[in-house]
C-alpha positions in Angstrom: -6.0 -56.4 35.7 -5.9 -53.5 32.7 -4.9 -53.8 29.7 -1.2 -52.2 28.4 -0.8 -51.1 24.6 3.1 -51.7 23.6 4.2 -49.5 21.2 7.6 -48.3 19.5 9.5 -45.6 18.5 9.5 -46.0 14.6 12.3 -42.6 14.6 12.7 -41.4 11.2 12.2 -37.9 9.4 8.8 -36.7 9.1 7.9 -36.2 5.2 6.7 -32.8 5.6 10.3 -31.6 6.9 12.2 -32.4 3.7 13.0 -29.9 1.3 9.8 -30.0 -2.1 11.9 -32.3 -4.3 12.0 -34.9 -1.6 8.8 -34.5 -0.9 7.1 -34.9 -4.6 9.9 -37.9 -4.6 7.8 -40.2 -1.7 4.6 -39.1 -2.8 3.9 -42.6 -5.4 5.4 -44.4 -2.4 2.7 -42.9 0.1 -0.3 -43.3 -2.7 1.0 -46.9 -2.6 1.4 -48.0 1.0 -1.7 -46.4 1.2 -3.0 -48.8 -1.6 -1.4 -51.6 0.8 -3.4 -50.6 3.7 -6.5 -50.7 1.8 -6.1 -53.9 0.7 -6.3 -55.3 3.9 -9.6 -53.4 4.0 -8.0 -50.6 6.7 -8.6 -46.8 6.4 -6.0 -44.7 8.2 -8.6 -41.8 8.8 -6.3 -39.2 9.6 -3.6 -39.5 6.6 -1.3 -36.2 6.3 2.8 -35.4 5.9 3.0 -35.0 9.5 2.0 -38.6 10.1 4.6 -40.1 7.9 8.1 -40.9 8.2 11.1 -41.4 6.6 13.4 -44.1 8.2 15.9 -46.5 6.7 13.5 -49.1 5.7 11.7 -46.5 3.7 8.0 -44.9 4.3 5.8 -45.7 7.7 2.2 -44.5 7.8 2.3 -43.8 11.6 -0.6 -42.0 14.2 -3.7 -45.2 13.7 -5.8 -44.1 16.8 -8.2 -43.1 14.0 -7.7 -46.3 12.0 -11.0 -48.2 10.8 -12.3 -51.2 9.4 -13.2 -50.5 5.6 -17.2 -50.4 6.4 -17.4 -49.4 10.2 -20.2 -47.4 10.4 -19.2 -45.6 13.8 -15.5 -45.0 13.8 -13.6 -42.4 16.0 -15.0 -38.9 14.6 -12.5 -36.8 14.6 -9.7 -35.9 11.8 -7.4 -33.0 10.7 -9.3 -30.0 8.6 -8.4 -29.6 5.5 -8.3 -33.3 5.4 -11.8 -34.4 6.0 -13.9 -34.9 2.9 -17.3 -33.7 2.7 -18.9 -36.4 3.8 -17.9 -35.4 7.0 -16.1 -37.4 10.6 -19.5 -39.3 11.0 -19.1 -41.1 7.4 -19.1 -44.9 7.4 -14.7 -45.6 7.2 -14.0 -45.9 3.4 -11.0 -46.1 1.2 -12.1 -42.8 -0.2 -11.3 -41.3 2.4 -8.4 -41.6 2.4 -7.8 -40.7 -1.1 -9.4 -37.2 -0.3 -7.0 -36.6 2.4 -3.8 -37.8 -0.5 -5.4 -35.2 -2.7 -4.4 -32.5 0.4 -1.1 -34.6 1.1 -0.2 -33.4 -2.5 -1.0 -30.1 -1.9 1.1 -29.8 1.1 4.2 -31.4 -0.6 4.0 -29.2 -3.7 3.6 -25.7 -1.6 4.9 -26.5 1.6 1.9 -25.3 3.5 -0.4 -27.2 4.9 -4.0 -26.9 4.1 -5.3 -27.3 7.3 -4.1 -23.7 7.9 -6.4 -22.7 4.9 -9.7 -21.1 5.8 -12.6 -22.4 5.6 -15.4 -22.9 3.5 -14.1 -23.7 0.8 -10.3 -25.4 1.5 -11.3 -28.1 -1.7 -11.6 -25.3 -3.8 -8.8 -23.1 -2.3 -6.3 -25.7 -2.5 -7.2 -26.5 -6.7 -6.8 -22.5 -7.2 -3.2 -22.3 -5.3 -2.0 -24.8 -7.2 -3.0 -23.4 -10.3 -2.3 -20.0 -9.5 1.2 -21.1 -8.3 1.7 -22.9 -11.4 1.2 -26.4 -10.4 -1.2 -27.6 -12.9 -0.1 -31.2 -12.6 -0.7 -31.3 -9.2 -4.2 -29.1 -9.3 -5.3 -32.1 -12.2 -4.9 -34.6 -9.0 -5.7 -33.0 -6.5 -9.1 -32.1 -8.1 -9.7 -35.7 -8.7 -8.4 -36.8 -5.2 -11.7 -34.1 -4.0 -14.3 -35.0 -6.1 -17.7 -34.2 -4.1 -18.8 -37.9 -4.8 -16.7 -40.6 -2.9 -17.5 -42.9 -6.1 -16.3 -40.7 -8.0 -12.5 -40.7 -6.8 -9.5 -42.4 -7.9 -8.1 -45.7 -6.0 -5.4 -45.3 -4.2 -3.5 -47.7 -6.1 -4.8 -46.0 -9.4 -3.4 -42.5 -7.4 0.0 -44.0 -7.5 0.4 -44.9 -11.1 -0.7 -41.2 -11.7 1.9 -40.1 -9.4 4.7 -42.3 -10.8 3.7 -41.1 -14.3 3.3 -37.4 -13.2 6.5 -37.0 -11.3 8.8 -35.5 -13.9 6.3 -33.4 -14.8 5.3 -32.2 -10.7 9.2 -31.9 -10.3 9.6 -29.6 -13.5 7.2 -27.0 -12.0 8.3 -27.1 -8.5 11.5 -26.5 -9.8 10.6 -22.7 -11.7 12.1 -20.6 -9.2 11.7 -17.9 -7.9 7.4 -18.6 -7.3 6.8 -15.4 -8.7 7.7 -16.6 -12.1 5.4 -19.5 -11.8 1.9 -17.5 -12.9 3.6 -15.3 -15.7 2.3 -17.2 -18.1 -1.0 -16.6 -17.6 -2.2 -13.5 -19.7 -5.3 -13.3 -17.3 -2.8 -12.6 -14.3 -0.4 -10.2 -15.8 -0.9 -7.4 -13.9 -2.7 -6.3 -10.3 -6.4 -6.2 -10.2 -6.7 -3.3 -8.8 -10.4 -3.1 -9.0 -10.8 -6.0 -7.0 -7.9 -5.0 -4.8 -9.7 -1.7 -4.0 -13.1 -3.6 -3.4 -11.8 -6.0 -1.3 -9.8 -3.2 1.3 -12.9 -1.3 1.1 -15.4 -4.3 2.3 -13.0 -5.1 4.7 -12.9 -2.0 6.3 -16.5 -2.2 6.4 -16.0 -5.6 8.0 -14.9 -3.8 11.0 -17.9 -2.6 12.3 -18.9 -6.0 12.8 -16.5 -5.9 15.7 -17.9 -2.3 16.7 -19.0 -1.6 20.4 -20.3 2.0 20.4 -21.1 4.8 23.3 -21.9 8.0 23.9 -20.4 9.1 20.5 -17.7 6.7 20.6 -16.0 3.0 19.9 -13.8 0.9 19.8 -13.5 -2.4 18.4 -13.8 -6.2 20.1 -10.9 -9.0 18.9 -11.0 -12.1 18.5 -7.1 -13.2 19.5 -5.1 -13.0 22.8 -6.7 -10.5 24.4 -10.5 -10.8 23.2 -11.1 -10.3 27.6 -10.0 -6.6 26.7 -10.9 -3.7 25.2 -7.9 -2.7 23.5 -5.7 0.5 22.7 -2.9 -0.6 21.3 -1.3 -0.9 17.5 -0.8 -4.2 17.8 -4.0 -5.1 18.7 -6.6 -2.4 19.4 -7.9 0.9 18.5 -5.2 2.9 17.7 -3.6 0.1 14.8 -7.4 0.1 13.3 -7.7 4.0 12.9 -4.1 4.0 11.0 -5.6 1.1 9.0 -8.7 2.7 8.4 -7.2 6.2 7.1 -4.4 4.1 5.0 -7.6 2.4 3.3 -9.6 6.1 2.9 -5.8 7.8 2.1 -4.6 5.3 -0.3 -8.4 4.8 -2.6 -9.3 8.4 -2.1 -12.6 7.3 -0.3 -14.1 9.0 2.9 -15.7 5.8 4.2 -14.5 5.9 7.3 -14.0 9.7 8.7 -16.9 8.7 11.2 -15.5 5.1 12.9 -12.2 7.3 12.9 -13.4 9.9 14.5 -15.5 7.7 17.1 -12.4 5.1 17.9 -10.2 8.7 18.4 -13.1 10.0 20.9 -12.6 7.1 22.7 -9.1 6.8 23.2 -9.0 10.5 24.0 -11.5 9.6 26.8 -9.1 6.8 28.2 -6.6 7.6 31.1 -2.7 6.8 29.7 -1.2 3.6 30.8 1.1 3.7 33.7 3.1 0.6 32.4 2.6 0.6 28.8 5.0 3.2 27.1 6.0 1.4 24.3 5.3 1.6 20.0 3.0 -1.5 19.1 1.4 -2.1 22.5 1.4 1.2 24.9 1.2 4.9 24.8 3.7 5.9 22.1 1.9 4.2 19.6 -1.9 5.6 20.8 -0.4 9.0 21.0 0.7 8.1 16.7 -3.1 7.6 16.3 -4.9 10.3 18.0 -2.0 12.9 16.1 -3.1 11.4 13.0 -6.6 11.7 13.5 -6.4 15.1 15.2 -5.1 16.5 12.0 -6.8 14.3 9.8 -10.4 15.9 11.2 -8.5 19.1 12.6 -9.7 18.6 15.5 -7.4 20.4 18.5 -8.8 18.2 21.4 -6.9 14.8 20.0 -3.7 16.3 19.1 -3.6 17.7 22.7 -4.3 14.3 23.9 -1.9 12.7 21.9 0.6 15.4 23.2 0.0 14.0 27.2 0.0 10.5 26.0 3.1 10.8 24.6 5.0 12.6 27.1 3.8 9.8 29.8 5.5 7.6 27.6 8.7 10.0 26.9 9.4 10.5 30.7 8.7 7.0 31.9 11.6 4.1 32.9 10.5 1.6 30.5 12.8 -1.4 31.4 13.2 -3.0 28.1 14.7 -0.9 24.7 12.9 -3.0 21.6 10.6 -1.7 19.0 7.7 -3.1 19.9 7.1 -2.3 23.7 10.6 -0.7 24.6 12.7 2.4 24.8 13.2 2.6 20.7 9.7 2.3 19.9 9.0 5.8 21.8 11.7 6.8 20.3 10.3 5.7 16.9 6.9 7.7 18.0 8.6 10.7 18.7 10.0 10.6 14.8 6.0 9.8 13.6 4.7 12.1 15.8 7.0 15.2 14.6 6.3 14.0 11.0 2.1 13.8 11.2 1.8 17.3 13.2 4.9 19.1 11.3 6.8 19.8 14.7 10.0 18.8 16.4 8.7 18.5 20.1 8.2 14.7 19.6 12.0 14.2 18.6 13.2 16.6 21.4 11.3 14.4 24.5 12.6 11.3 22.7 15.8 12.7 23.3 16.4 10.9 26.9 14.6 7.7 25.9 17.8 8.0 22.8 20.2 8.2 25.1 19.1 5.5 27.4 19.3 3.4 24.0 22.7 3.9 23.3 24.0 3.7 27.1 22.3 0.2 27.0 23.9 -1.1 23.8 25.9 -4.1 24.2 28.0 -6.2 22.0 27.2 -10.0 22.0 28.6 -13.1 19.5 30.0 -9.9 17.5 26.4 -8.5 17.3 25.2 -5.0 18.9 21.9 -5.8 20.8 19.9 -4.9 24.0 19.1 -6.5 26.8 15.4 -7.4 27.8 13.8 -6.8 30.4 14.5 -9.2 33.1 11.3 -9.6 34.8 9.4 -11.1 31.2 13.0 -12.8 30.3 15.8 -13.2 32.7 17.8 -14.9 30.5 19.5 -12.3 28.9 19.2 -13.5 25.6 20.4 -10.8 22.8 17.1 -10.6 20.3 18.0 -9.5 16.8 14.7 -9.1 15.1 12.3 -6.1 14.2 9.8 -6.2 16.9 12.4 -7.2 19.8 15.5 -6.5 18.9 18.4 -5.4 17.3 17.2 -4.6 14.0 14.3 -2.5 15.2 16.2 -0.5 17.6 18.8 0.4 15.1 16.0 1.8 13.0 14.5 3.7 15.3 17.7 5.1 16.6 18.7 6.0 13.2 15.9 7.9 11.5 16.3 9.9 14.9 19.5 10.2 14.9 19.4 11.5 10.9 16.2 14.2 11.9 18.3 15.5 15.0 21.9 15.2 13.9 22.9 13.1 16.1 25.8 11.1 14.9 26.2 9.0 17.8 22.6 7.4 17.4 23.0 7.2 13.4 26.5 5.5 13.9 25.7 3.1 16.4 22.7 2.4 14.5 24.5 1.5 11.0 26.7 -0.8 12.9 24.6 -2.6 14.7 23.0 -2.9 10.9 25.6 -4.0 9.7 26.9 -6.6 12.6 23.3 -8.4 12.2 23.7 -8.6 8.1 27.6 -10.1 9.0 26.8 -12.0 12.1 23.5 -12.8 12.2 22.4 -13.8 8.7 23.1 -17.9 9.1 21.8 -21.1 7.3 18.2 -22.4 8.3 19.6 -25.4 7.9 17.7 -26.1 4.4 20.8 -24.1 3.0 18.5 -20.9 3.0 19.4 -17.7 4.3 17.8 -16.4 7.7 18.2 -14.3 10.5 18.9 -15.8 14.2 16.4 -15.0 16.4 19.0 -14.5 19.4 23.2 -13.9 18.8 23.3 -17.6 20.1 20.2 -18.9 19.0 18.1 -20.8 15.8 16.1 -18.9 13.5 12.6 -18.0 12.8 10.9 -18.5 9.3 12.7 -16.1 7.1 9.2 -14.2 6.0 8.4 -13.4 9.9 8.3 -9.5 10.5 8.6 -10.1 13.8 12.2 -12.0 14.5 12.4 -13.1 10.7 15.0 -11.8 8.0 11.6 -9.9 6.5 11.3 -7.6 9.5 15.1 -7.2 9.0 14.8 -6.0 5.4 12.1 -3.8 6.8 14.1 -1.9 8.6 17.0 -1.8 6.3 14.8 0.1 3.8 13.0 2.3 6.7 16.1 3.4 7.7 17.5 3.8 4.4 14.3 5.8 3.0 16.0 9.2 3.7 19.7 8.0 2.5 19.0 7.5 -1.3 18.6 4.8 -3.2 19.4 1.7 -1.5 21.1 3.2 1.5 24.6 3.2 2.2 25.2 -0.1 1.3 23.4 -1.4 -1.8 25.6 -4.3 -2.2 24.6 -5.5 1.3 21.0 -4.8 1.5 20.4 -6.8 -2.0 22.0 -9.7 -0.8 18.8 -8.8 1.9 16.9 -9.2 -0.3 17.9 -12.0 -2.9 18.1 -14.0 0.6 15.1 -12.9 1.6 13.3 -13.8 -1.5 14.4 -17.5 -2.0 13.8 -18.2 1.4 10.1 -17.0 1.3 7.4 -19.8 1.3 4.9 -20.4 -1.1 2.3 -19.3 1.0 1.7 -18.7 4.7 -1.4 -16.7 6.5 -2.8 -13.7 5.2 -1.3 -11.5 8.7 1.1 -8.5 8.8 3.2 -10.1 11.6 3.8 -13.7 10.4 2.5 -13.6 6.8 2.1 -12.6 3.6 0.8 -8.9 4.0 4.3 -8.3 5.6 6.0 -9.7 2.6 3.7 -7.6 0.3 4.7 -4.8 2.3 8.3 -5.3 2.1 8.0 -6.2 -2.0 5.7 -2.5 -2.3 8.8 -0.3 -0.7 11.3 -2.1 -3.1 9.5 -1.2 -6.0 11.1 2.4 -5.6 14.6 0.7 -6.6 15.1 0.4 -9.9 17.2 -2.5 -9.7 14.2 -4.2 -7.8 11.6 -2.7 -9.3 10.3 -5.1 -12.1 10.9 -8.3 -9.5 9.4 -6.5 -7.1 6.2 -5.6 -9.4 6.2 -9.5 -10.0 5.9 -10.6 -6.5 3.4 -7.5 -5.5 1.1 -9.3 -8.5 1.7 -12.8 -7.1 1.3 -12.3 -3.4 -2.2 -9.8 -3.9 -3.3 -12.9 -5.9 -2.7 -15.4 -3.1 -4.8 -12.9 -0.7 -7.7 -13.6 -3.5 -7.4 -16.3 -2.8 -7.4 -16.6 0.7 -10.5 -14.5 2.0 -13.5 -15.2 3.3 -17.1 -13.5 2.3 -19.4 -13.5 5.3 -22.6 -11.6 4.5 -20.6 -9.7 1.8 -18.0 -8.5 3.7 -14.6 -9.5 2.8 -12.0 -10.9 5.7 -9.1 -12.6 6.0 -8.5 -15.3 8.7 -5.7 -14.3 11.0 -2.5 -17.2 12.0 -5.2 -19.7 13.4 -7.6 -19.7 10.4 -10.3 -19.9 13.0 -9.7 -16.6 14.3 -11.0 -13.4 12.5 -10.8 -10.1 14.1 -10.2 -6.7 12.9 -6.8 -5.8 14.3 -4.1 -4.0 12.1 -1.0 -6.5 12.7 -2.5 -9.9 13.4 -6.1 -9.2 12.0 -7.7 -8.9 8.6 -6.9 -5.0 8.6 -3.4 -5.6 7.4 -4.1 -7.3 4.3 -6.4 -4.6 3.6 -4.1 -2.1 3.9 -1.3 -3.7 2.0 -4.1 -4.0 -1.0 -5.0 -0.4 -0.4 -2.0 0.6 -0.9 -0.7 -1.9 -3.7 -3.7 -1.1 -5.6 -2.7 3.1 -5.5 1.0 2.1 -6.3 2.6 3.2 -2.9 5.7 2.7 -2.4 5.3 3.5 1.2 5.8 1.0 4.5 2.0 1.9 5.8 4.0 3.0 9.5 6.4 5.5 7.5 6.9 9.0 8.5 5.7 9.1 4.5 2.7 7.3 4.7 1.3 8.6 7.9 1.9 12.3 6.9 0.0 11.8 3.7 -2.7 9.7 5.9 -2.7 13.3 8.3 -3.8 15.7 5.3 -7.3 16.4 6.2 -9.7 14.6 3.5 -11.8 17.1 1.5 -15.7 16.7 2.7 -14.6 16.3 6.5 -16.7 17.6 8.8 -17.2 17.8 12.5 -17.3 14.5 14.6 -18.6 15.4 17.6 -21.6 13.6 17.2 -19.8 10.2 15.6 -22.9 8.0 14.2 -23.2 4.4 16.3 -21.8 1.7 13.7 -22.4 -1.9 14.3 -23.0 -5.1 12.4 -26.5 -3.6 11.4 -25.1 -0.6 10.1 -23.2 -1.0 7.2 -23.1 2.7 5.4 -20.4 4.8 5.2 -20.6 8.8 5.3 -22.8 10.2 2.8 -24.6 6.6 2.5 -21.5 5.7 0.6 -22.1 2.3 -1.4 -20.5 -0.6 0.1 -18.2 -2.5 -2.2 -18.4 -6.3 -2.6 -15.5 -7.9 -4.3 -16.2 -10.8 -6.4 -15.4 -14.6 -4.8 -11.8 -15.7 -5.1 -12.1 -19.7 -3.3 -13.4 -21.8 -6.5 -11.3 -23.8 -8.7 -10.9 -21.4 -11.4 
């Protein structure tokens, strides 16, 4: 007969889901029922926030599968990262083990991210410089000693709870200095943006690209690492045409030509590729590629790749796409149309996004008080009214507005500013955590408030696109800085480094407020904080600087979920741009042909071996940003 393990549902609130000060409140309790544990000579072996509960008879440690005998020499090897001390799964089960992995509890209750997420090598180290950097040098003091290299070498647990108990007022006082920009003013060594290592580190990044280079016959493109590494891909999103606008934003915005060649080659390529006959759309289909092939057509004057950007985007301009977002609907060719007009200094792109504008507006519909469009009902029958930037309401406002504004169309910029203004009254709710965020659908929860994609940051972001050309602030100041003071005491103290879900979308966001005045000095604050937080975040491999994507296991090259964003938004921090890097603004300055261009017809192959830039330009290596200090 087999054997049955009974177990039951302790219930309770995980410790990791209360707001900080409740947090930093159970952390002596968890040092001590650690304490507890060990003295009946158990180590839990997998000890983290989300492994803890809250309940009505106080703290549970919960999750033993892992659970050893202090001494076993051949327990279970497997553990959380970020938790695992460097002796490694395969160590003999010790209490010190345990007191490692409360060093990285702390961490994750003072910043609310947990270091698992951190890249590695060097989480230890990362974790000690967060802190400090965020202010938190209580908490970097114990932490430190929670990782000390030698297991002898580390605190008890017990002896980590009297720390705790005495530090408390002291972890609570700086966890309380809000907003976390203010937390590292007063350091005079981080007063201001490095720009020289902001500049070196873009620069090795985009170097870091051709690591990711397949080249033929005078062309490439690039390989990713993410969703669709089966693929070679076109797209902004994730492909060839998102890494060429990255690419000239890093040449454009440091005043380099490193990369007029992998430009040139990437733009060969896509010219060589037949349109897609689904794929019409900004971020993912031929709107968007036809953006990159007009930029570099102009960029390297080059008549062939404008032309082909021309029959890319009227494919796109005449097709039935059956969905109306931003990011692979009707307003992001509509959106296209506006770039493309911009890069080449014409007004055909607006006048064949005329009929994918109309289909936008006959679409609209009014849900929970809230102008939105449907989906398309083959990916998402439900019917569900998005609100966000990338699919929905917010980013098919902008795009129908800025077109609306260059054509005169008062219909599209009216409908657009109310459908603005609906989301800011009707969607804007309580996360529950009393902070502000945006509803992901009219009838729906919400999304982490920093999100670009269906977060109140990809709302602010195209408030202030679609404000750019209506003077400072818009329309309605009042209501886009209550955008903004929401949007900046909901931000966390540190997510991933990615455009789409992290913080080189809030650095973005922070760079275009700067031309405020009223924003300008916050904004100047948080530009400083959040470039220092990329630091330090990177990873060197072989002297090329890169940034770990959601899933700090994945690195690839792409522009919105890749370590190209971050470059960018350094790129352009570091030359003072005020500009959102996919701006009619941005893109026209990225368009202005570069002065030592030359022909690329015959486009160099560039691959991991070949790390030299046109005219054997020297590659940059920023200095290492993971220690302690």
């Amino acid at each position: 007969m087999g054997g049955y393990l009974v177990v039951s549902d302790g219930g309770g609130t995980r410790l990791e889901d209360l707001p900080v000060e409740h947090r930093l409140e159970r952390l002596p309790e968890l040092a001590a029922a650690v304490a507890r544990m060990h003295a009946h000579r158990l180590v839990h072996r997998d000890l983290k926030l989300a492994n803890l509960r809250i309940g009505p008879d106080g703290l549970r440690l919960v999750d033993l599968e892992l659970a050893a005998p202090a001494g076993a020499e051949h327990p279970v090897p497997a553990g959380t990262q970020g938790y695992v001390p460097p002796e490694g799964l395969y160590a003999a089960a010790a209490p010190s083990y345990d007191v490692y992995a409360l060093g990285s509890c702390i961490t994750h209750a003072v910043l609310g991210y947990c270091p698992s997420h951190l890249p590695e090598p060097g989480r230890a180290g990362r974790q000690i410089g967060l802190l400090r950097r965020h202010g938190m040098k209580t908490a970097a003091s114990l932490v430190k000693a929670c990782h000390h290299a030698a297991p002898a070498r580390r605190p008890t647990a017990a002896q980590v709870a009297e720390r705790l108990h005495a530090a408390l007022p002291a972890l609570t006082a700086e966890a309380a200095t809000a907003p976390a920009g203010d937390r590292v003013t007063a350091d005079p060594r981080t007063c201001a943006l490095d720009r020289r290592w902001a500049r070196a580190a873009a620069i090795s990044a985009g170097v870091a690209t051709r690591r990711f280079a397949v080249n033929g016959a005078g062309s490439l493109y690039w390989r990713n690492t993410h969703l669709a590494a089966a693929h070679a891909c076109e797209g902004i999103n994730i492909g060839a045409a998102g890494i060429i606008i990255g690419l000239a934003t890093l040449d454009t915005a440091l005043g380099t030509e490193q990369f007029t060649d992998d430009i040139g080659g990437a733009a060969r390529w896509l010219a060589a590729r037949p349109a897609f006959a689904d794929a019409h759309g900004f971020f993912t289909g031929n709107s968007g590629v036809a953006v990159a092939l007009a930029l570099a057509g102009r960029r390297l004057e080059r008549a062939d790749l404008i032309e082909s950007a021309r029959r890319r985007y009227a494919r796109a301009a005449d097709s039935e796409v059956p969905n109306y977002d931003l990011f692979s609907g009707a307003a992001g060719i509509v959106w296209a149309g506006c770039l493309l007009d911009t890069v080449l200094g014409d007004s055909w792109g607006r006048d064949l996004a005329e009929r994918q504008a109309a289909r936008v507006r006959t679409a609209a519909r009014t849900a929970d008080e809230v102008i939105g469009w449907p989906t398309d009902p083959a990916t998402d029958p439900s019917g569900r009214i998005y609100t966000g930037a990338a699919h929905g309401a917010a980013g098919v406002a902008m795009a129908l507005g800025v077109w609306g504004r260059a054509t005169g169309c008062t219909a599209s910029s009216g409908l657009a500013e109310e459908a603005m203004y609906r989301l800011a009254e009707h969607a804007v709710t309580d996360d529950g955590t009393g902070r502000a965020a945006l509803r992901w659908t009219t009838s729906g929860g919400t999304r982490p408030t920093h999100h670009w994609c269906h977060g109140l940051a990809g709302y602010l972001w195209c408030h202030l696109q679609l404000s750019a050309g209506a003077g400072a602030g818009g329309e309605e100041p009042a209501r886009l800085d209550r955008t903004v003071e929401a949007f900046e005491n909901a931000m966390p103290a540190l997510d991933n480094p990615t455009m789409c879900h992290g913080l080189a979308g809030e650095l973005e966001n922070w760079r275009m407020l700067r031309t405020l005045p009223r924003h300008h000095d916050r904004a100047t604050e948080w530009i400083r904080h959040l470039t220092d937080d990329l630091r330090l975040l990177h990873l060197t491999r072989d002297g090329d600087t890169m940034w770990p994507s959601e899933d700090p296991s994945v690195v690839t090259p792409d522009l919105w979920v890749g370590f190209l964003g971050p470059a960018a938004q350094l790129a352009l921090a570091a030359s003072g741009s005020a500009d959102a890097m996919l701006s009619p603004a941005w893109l026209r300055r990225c368009s202005v042909p570069p002065e030592g261009t030359r022909s690329t017809s015959d486009v160099p192959a560039f691959g991991p071996g070949r790390k030299e830039g046109k005219r054997g330009s020297r590659k940059i290596t920023p200095s290492a940003g993971t220690g302690e200090a």
